[in-house]
C-alpha positions as CSV (number, residue, x, y, z in Angstrom):
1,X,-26.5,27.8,37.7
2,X,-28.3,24.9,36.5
3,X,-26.0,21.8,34.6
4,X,-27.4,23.5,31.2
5,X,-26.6,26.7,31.5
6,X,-23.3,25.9,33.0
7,X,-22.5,23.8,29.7
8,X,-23.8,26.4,27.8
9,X,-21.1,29.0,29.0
10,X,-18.6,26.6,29.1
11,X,-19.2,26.1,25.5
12,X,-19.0,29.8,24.9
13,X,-15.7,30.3,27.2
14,X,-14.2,27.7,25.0
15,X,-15.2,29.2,21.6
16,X,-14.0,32.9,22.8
17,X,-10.8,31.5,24.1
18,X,-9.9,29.6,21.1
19,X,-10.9,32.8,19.1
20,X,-8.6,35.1,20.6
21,X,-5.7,32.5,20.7
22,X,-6.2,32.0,17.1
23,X,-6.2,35.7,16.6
24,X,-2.8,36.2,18.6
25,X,-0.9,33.2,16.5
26,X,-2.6,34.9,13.7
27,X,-1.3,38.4,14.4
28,X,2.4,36.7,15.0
29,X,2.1,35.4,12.1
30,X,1.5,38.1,9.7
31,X,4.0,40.3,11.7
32,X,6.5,37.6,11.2
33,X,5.8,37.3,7.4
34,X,7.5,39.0,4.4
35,X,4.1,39.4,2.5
36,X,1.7,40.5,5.2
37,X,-0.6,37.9,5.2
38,X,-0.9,34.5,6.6
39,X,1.2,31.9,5.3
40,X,-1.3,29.9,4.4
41,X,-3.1,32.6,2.7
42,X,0.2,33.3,0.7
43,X,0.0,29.8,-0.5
44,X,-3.6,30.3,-1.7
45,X,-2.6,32.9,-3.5
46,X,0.0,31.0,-5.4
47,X,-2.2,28.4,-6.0
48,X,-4.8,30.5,-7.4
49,X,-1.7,32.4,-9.4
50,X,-0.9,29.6,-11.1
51,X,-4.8,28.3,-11.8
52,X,-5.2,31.7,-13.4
53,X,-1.8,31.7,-15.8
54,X,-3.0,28.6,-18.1
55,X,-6.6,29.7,-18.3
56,X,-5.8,33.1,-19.3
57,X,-6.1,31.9,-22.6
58,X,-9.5,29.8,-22.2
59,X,-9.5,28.6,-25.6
60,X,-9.4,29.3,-29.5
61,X,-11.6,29.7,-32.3
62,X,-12.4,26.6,-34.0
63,X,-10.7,27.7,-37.4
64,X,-13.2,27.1,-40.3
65,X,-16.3,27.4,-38.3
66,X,-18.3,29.3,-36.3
67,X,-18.2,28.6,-32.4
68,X,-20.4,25.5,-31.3
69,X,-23.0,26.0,-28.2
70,X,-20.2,23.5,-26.3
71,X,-17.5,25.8,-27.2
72,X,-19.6,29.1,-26.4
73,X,-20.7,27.4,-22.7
74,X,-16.9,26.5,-22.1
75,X,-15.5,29.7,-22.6
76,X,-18.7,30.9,-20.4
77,X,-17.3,27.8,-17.7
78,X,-13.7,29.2,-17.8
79,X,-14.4,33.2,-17.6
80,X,-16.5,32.6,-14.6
81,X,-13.6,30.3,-13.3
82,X,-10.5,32.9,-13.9
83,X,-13.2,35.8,-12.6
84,X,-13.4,33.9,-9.1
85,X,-9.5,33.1,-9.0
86,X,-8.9,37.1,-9.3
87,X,-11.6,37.5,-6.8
88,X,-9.7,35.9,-4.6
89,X,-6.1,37.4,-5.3
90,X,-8.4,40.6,-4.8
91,X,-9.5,39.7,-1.6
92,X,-6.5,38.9,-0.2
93,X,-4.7,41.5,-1.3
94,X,-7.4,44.2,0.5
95,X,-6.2,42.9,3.6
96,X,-2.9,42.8,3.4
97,X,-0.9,44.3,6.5
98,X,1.6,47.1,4.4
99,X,2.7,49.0,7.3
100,X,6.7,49.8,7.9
101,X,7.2,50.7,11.2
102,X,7.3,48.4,14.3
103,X,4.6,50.2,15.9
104,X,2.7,50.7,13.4
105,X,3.1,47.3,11.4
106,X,1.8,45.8,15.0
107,X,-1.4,47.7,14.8
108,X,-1.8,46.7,11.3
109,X,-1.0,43.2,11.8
110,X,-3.7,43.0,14.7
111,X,-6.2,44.9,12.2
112,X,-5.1,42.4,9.1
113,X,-6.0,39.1,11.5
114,X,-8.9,40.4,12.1
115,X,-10.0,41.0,9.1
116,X,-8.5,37.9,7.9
117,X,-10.5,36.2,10.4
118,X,-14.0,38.0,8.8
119,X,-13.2,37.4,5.1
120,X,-13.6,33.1,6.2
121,X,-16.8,33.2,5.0
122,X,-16.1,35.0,1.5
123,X,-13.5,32.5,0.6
124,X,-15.1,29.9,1.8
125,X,-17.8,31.3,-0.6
126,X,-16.0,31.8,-3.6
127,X,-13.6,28.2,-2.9
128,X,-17.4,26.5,-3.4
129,X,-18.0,28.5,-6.5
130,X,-15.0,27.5,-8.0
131,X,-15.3,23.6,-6.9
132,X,-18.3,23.8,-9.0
133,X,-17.2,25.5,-11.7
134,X,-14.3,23.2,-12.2
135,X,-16.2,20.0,-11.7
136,X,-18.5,21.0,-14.9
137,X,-15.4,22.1,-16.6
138,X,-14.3,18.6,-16.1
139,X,-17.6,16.9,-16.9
140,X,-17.8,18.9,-19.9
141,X,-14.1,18.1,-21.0
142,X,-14.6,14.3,-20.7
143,X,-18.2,14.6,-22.5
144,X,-16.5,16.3,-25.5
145,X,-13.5,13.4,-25.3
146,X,-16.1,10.4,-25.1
147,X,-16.6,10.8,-29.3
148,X,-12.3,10.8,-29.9
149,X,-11.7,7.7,-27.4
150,X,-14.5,6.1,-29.8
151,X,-12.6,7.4,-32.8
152,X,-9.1,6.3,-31.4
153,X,-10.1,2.9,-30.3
154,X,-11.6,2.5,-34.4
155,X,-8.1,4.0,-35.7
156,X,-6.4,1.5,-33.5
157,X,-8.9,-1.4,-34.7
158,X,-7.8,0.0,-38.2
159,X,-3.9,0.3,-37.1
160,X,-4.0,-3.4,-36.4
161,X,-5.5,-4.3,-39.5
162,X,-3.2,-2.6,-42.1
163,X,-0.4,-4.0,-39.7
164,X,-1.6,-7.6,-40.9
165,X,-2.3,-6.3,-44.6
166,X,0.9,-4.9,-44.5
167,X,2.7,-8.0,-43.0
168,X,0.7,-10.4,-45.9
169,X,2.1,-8.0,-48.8
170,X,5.5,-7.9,-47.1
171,X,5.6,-11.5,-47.3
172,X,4.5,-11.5,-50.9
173,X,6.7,-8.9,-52.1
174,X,10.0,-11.2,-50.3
175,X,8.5,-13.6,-52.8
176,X,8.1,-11.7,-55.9
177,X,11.8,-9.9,-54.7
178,X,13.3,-13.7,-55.3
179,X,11.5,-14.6,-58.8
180,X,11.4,-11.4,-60.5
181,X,15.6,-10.4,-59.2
182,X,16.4,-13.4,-61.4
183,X,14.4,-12.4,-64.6
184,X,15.1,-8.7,-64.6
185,X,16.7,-6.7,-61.5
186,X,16.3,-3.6,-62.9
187,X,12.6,-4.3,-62.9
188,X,11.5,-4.0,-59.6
189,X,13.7,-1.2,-58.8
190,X,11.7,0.8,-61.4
191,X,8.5,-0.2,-59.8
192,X,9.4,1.1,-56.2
193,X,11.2,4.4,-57.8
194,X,7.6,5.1,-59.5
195,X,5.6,4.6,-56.7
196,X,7.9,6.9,-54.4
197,X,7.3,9.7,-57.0
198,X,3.7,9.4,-56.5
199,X,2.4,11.9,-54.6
200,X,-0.8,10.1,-53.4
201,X,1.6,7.2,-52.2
202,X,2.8,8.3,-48.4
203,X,6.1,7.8,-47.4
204,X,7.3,5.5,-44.2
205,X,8.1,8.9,-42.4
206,X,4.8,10.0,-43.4
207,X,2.8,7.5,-41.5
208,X,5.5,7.1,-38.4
209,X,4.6,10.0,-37.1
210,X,1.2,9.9,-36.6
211,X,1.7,6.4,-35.6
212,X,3.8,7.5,-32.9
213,X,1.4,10.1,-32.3
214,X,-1.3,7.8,-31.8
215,X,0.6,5.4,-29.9
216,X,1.5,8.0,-27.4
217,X,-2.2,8.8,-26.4
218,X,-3.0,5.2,-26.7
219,X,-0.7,4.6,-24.0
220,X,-1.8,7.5,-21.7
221,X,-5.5,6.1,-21.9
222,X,-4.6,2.4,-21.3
223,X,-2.0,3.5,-18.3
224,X,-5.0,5.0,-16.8
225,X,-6.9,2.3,-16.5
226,X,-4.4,0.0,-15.7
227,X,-3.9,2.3,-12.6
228,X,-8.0,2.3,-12.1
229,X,-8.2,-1.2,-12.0
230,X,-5.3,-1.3,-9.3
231,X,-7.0,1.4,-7.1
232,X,-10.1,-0.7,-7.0
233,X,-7.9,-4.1,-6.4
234,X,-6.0,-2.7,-3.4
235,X,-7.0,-2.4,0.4
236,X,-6.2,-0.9,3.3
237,X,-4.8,-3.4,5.2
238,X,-3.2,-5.6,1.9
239,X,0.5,-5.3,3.4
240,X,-0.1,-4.2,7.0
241,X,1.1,-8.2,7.8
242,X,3.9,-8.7,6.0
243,X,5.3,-4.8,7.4
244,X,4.4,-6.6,10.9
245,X,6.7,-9.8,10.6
246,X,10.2,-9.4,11.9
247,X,12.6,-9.3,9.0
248,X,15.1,-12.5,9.6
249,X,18.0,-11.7,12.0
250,X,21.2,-11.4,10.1
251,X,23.0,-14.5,8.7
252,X,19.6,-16.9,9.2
253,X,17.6,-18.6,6.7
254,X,20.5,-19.0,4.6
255,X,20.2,-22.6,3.9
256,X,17.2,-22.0,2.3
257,X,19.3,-21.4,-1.2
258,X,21.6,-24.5,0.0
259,X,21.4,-26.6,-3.4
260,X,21.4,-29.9,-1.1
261,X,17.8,-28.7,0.0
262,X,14.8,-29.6,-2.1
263,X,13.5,-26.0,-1.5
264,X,15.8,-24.3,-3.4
265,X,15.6,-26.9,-6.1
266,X,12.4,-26.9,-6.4
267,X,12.2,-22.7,-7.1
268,X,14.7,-23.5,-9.7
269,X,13.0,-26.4,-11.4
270,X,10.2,-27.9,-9.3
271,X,6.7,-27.2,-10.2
272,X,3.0,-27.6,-7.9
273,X,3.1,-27.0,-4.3
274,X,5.5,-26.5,-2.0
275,X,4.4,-27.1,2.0
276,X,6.1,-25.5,4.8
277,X,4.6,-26.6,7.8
278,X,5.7,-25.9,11.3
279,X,5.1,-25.2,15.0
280,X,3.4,-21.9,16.4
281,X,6.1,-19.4,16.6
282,X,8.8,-21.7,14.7
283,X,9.3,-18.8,12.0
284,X,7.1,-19.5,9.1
285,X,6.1,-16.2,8.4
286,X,9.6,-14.9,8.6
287,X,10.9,-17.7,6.1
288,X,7.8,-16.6,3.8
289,X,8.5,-13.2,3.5
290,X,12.4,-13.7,3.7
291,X,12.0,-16.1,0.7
292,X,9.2,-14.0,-0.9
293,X,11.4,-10.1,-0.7
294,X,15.0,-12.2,-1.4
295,X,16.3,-11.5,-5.3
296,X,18.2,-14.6,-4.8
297,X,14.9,-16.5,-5.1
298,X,13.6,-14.2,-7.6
299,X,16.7,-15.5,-9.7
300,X,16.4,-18.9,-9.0
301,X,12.5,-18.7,-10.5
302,X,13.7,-16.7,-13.8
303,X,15.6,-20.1,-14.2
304,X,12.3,-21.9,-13.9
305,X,10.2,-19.4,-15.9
306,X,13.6,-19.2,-18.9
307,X,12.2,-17.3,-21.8
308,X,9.2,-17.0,-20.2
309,X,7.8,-13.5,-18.3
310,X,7.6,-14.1,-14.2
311,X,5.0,-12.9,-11.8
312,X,5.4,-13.4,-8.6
313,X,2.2,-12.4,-6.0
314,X,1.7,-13.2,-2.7
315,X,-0.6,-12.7,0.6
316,X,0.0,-13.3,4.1
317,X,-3.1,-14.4,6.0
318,X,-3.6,-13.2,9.7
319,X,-6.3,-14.6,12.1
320,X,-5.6,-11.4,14.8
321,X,-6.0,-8.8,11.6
322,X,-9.0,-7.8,9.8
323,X,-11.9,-9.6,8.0
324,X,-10.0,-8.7,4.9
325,X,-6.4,-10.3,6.3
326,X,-8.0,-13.6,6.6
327,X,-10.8,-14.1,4.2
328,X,-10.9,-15.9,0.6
329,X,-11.3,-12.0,-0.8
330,X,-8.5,-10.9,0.6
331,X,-6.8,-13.4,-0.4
332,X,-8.0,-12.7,-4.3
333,X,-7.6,-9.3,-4.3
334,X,-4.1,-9.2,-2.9
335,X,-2.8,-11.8,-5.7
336,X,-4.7,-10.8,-8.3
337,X,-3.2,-6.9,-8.0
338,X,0.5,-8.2,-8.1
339,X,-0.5,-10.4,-11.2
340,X,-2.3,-7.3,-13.1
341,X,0.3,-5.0,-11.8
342,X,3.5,-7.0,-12.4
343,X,1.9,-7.8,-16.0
344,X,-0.9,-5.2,-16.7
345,X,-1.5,-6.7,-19.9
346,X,-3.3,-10.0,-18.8
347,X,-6.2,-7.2,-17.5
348,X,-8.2,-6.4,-20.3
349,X,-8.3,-10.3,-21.2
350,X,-8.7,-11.1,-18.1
351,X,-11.5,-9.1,-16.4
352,X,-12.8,-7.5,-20.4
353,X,-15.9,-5.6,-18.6
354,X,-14.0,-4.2,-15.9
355,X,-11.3,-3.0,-18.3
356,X,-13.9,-1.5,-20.0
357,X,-15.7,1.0,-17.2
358,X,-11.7,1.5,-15.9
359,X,-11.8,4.9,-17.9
360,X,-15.4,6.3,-16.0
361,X,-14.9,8.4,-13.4
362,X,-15.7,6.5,-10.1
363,X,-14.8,3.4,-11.7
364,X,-11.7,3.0,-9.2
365,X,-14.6,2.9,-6.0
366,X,-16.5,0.1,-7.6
367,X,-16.1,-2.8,-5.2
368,X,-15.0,-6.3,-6.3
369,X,-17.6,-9.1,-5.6
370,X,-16.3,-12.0,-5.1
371,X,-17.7,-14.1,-8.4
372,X,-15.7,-11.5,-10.2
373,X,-12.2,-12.2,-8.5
374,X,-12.5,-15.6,-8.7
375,X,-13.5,-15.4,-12.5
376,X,-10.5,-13.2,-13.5
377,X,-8.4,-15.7,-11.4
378,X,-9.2,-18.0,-13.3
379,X,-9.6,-16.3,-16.7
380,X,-5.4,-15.3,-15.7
381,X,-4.4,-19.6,-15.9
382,X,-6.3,-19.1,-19.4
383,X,-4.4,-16.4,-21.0
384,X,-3.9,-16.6,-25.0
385,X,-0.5,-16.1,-24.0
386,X,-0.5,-18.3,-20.7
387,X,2.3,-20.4,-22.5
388,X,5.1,-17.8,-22.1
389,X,3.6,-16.4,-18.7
390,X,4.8,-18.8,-15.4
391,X,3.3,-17.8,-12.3
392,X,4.9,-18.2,-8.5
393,X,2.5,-17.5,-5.2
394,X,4.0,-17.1,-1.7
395,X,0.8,-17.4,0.6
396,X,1.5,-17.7,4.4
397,X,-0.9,-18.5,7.7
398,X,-3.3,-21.6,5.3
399,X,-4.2,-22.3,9.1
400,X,-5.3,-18.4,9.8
401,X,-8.2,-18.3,6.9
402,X,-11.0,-18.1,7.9
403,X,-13.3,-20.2,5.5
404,X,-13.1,-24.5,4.4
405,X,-9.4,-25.5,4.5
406,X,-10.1,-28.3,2.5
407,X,-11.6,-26.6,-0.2
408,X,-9.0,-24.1,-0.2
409,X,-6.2,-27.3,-0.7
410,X,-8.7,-28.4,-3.6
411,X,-8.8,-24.8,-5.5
412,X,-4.7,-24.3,-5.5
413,X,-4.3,-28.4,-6.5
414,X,-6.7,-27.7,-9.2
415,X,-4.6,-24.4,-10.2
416,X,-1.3,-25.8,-10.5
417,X,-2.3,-28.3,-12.8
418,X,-1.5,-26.4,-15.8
419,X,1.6,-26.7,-15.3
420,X,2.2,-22.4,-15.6
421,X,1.0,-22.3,-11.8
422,X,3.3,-23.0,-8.6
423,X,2.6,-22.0,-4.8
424,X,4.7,-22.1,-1.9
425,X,2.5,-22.7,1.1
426,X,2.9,-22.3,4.7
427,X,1.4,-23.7,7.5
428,X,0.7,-25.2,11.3
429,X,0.8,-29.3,10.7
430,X,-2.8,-29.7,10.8
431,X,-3.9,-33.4,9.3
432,X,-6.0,-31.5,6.9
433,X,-3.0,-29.8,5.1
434,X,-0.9,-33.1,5.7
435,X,-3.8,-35.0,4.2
436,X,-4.1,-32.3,0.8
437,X,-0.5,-30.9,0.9
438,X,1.8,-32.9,2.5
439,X,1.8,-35.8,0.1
440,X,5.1,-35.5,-1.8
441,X,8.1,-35.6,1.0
442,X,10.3,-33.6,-1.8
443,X,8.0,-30.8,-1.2
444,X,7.7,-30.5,1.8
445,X,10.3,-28.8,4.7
446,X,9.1,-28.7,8.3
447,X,10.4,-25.4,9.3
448,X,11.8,-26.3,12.9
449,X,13.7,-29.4,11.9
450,X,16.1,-26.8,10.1
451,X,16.1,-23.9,12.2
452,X,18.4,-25.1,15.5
453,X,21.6,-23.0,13.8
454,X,19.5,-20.3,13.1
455,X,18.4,-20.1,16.8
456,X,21.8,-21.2,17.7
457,X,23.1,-17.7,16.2
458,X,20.1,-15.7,17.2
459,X,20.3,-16.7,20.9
460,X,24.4,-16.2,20.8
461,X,23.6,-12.4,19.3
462,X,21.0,-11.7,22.2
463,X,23.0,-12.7,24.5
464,X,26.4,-11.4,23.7
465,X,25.2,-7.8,23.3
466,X,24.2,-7.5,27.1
467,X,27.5,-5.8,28.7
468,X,27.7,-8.3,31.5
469,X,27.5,-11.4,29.7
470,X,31.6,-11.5,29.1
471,X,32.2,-9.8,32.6
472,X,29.7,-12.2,35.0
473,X,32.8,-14.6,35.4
474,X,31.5,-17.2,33.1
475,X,33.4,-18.9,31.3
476,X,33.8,-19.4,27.6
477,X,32.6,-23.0,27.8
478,X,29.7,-22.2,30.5
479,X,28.4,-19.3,27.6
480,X,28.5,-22.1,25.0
481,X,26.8,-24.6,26.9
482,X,23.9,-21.7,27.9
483,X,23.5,-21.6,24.1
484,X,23.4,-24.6,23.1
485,X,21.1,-25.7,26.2
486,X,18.8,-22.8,25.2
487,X,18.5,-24.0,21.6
488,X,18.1,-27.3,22.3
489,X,15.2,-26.8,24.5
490,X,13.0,-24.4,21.9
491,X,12.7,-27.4,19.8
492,X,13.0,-25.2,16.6
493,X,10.7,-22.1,18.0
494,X,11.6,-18.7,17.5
495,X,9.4,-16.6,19.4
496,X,9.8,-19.1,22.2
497,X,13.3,-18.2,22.1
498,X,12.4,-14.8,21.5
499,X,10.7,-14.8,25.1
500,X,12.7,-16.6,26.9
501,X,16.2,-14.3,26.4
502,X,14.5,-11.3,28.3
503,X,14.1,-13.2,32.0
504,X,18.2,-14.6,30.9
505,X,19.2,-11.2,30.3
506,X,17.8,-9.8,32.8
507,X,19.4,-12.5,35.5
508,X,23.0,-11.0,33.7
509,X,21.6,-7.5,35.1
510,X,21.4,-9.0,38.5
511,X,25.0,-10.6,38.0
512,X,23.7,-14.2,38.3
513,X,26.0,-17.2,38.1
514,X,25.9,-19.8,35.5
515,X,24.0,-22.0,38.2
516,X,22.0,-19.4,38.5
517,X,21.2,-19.1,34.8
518,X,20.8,-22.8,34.7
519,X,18.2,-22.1,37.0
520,X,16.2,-19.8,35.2
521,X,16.0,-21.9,32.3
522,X,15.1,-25.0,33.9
523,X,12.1,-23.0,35.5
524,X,10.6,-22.1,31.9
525,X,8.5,-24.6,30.3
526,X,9.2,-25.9,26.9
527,X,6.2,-25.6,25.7
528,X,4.9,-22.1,24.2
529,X,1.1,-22.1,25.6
530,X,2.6,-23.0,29.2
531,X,5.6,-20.3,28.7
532,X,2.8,-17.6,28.2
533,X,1.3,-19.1,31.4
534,X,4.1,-19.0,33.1
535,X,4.9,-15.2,32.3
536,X,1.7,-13.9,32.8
537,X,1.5,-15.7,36.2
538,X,5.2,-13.9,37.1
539,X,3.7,-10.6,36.8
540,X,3.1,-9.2,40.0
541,X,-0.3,-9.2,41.7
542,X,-0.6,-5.4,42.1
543,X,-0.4,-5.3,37.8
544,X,-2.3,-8.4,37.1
545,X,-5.9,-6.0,36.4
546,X,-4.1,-4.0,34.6
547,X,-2.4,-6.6,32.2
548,X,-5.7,-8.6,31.5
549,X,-7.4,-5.4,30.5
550,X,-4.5,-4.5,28.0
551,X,-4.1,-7.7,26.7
552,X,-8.5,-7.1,25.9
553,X,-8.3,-3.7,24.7
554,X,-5.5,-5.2,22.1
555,X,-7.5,-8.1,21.2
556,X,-10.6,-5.9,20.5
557,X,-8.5,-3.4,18.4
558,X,-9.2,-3.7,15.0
559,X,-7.2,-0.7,13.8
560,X,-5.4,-1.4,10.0
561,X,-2.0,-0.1,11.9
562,X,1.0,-2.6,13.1
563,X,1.5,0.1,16.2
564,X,-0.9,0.4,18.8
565,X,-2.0,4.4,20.1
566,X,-0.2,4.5,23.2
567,X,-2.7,7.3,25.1
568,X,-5.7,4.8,24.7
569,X,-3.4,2.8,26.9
570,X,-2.5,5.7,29.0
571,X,-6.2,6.9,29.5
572,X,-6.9,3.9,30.6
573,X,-4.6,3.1,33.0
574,X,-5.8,6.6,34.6
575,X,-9.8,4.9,34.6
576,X,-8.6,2.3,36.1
577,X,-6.1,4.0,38.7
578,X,-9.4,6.2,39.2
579,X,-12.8,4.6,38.7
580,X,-14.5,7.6,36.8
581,X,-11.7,9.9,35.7
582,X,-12.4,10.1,32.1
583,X,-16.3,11.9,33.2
584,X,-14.6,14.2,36.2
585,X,-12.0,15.2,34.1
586,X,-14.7,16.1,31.4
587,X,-16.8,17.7,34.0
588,X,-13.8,19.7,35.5
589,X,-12.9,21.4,32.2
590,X,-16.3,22.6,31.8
591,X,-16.7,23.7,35.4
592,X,-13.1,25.5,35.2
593,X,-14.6,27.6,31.6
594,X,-17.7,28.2,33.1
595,X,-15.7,30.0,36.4
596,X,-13.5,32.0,33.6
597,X,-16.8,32.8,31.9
598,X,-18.2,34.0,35.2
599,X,-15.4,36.1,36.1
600,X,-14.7,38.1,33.0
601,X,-18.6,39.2,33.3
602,X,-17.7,40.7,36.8
């Protein structure tokens, strides 16, 4: 049998295998089932049920007149729709499995999959009849609603209008209240008694309810597009950073809201830009989105902002994440959706054209270009009401963007000018963000200078848990010095220390001695890039393919997810245990269906 034929048999063994596997989970399951029919035909049913109840009634007479073409093609739209929904009830229902008996209900169960498994095609048939149906019930709908969204956005034009008549003859009524009162109180009292008899005047209960009415639907529509505008704003990968930074370890980072430290003045008072620069791995991130998700600093900025509404946004670059994680329209897109949706009023002022195609259908896909986000950026700082807004930004990684630093220190100076705008920045200590950021020292908190009791109490938590670090006769003051020493010696560097805990820990394992410990430690280098030298070199030569290929499939990966697929990993140690595995095991499956094949023709 040539490699053709053979595939081509295999292919069949496959198909008539998974047929009758299907059809024996099938049969179980209809046996198994109270109705007699699959369960996910039993849900079709309900959902075609319970299409069918509302549109039993497709519509009414237009009272007055005579049915409109529209009206007569709708009610056309919605027979046809409720005459396929009972089709398919119908059809279900012919091939339900009634049968009592064990025996019996076996049989019928086998004969019900069966024919279950014929009727696909029908639904399949009639599903596509009624996807169609409902889509020009839809398009008809929103053509007929097009003239009243004109009409309601006039009446609301209209609304706004007698609200400022009605305000201007308020204020001259107060004024006649005070003259006339004085000259004859009985007066005006007459005037307002006549004018409530009148029964062309309307009454204030009159005209609330419509009002209400009115302000209802108003509020429907404008929800929508506020919702629209967010859909198109938002992308896939928007918080897949900040889910992937280690929440701070318990009790650390609290002297970030210590009133002796100029960062936690400055979120109560300060204004402009606040620069936290600091060492790879020192725990900026962590500090960002610790300060950025804490309600303490969320009431130290409603302090700053006083009267005034608060919107906080904020965006976490990420040079190993996506084009999107480290570009200038991520970086838009991700503040600009917190500002429209912590104040969704600032959108139609702010991006008018945009606002207005929000209510189209397909108007959520419509990509953002990049002239566009940067105008409603800056059409936000120009509000008519910018003077009661105050705006905070957390943005984290300046060092991880992909395009002009220095332009990107210009664009915030220039926004925080106003005086409405302030930014909290993090950082490496590059001389670029020294040189544009780093200029007032009262703004400004190197991260590792402050963290040494924060990594003090981390390193004491990561050590105590082990069960051997009480028990390896050291003593109290030999555990504190390991601490300490340890601290010391990360120079403010968390994921250093991070690192460096797992080889300690694992000496406790092997009951080593304080000497011993002392050993270890002196044997790591300080230094973070040397460190990850030093570990990768420790792993054992029989491994050291294997790791380098890893550590290239995870560096390739751009996947939006903050867990890698462990069977890639899996599969590929098996390739590389076993030059070729992934095409003999491929070829072995086809050669094993085309031997079944060939044996059920004997």
């Amino acid at each position: 049998m040539n490699p053709a034929s053979a595939i081509g048999v295999a292919s069949s063994a496959i198909a008539f295998l998974e047929f009758g596997a299907k059809l024996i989970s099938a049969t179980k399951a209809i046996y198994d089932s109270k109705d007699g029919i699959l369960p996910e035909h039993t849900a079709i049913e309900q959902h075609y049920k319970d299409l069918l109840a509302p549109s039993s009634n497709p519509g009414t007479k237009a009272i007055g007149r005579a049915p409109s073409p529209e009206d007569i093609y709708f009610q056309k739209l919605s027979s046809s729709f409720r005459q396929d929904c009972q089709a398919v009830i119908d059809l279900l229902n012919a091939h339900r499995c009634n049968e009592g008996k064990r025996r019996r209900r076996i049989m019928g169960s086998v004969k019900a999959a069966l024919k279950l498994t014929g009727i696909k095609g029908q639904l399949r048939e009639i599903e596509e009849r009624l996807d169609k149906t409902q889509k020009a019930m839809q398009l008809h709908v929103f053509q007929q609603l097009r003239p009243a969204r004109q009409e309601i956005l006039g009446i609301q034009v209209s609304v706004v209008a007698i609200q400022d008549h009605g305000n201007t003859l308020s204020v001259r009524l107060g004024d006649m209240t005070v003259v006339d009162n004085d000259k004859n109180p009985s007066l005006l009292s007459e005037n307002l008694s006549s004018q409530s008899k009148d029964p062309s005047s309307p009454s204030i209960h009159d005209l609330r309810t419509p009002m209400n009415q009115l302000s209802g639907l108003m509020g429907t529509l404008e929800y929508l597009r506020v919702e629209s505008v967010l859909v198109s704003l938002n992308y896939e990968t928007r918080k897949v950073r900040h889910d992937t930074i280690k929440d701070a370890h318990a009790k650390t980072f609290e002297w970030a809201f210590d009133s002796n430290f100029h960062l936690s003045k400055w979120l109560q008072s300060g204004d402009g830009i606040f620069w936290i620069p600091g060492k790879p791995g020192s725990g900026k991130s962590t500090l960002m989105k610790f300060l950025a998700d804490n309600t303490q600093t969320k009431s130290l900025l409603k302090e700053w902002a006083g009267d005034n509404e608060l919107v906080v946004a904020r965006h976490y670059f990420w040079c190993s994440g996506t084009l999107m994680q480290k570009s200038w329209d991520g970086l838009l897109r991700s503040l600009i959706f917190d500002i429209f949706r912590s104040y969704p009023l600032s959108i139609q002022e702010a991006c008018p054209e945009r606002w207005e195609r929000a209510g189209a259908p397909g108007a959520a896909s419509t990509l953002w270009t990049i002239t566009e986000l940067t105008k409603a950026l800056r059409a936000v700082a120009k509000l008519k009401d910018s003077s009661s807004l105050r705006f905070c930004f957390f943005i984290d990684g300046l060092d991880d963007y992909d395009g002009d630093h220095l332009e990107l220190c210009g664009i915030f100076d220039d926004l925080v000018r106003g005086g409405n705008f302030k930014m909290c920045l993090s950082s490496r200590p590059w001389p670029i963000f020294e040189d544009g950021l780093g200029n007032d020292p009262s703004c400004k908190l190197y991260v590792q200078h402050l963290t040494y009791v924060d990594i003090k109490t981390y390193v004491a938590a990561q050590l105590e848990c082990h069960p051997k670090w009480k028990t390896n006769n050291l003593t109290e003051r030999e555990r504190m010095e390991m601490v300490e020493a340890i601290s010391w010696k990360a120079d403010g560097v968390f994921l250093w220390v991070y690192l460096v805990t797992r080889p300690l820990r694992e000496g406790l394992s092997n009951y080593d001695t304080a000497a011993d410990l002392n050993k270890r430690l002196e044997h790591l280098p300080g230094d973070l890039e040397k460190l990850f030298r030093h570990l990768m070199d420790s792993v054992n030569i029989v491994y050291q393919n294997k790791m380098t290929c890893f550590l290239l499939a995870a560096l390739i990966d751009t996947t939006p997810s903050s867990s890698p697929d462990a069977g890639i990993y899996c599969n590929m140690e098996k390739e590389l245990d076993n030059p070729g595995y992934a095409l003999q095991s491929c070829l072995s499956q086809i050669s094993q269906a085309s031997q079944s094949n060939d044996a059920s023709d004997v």
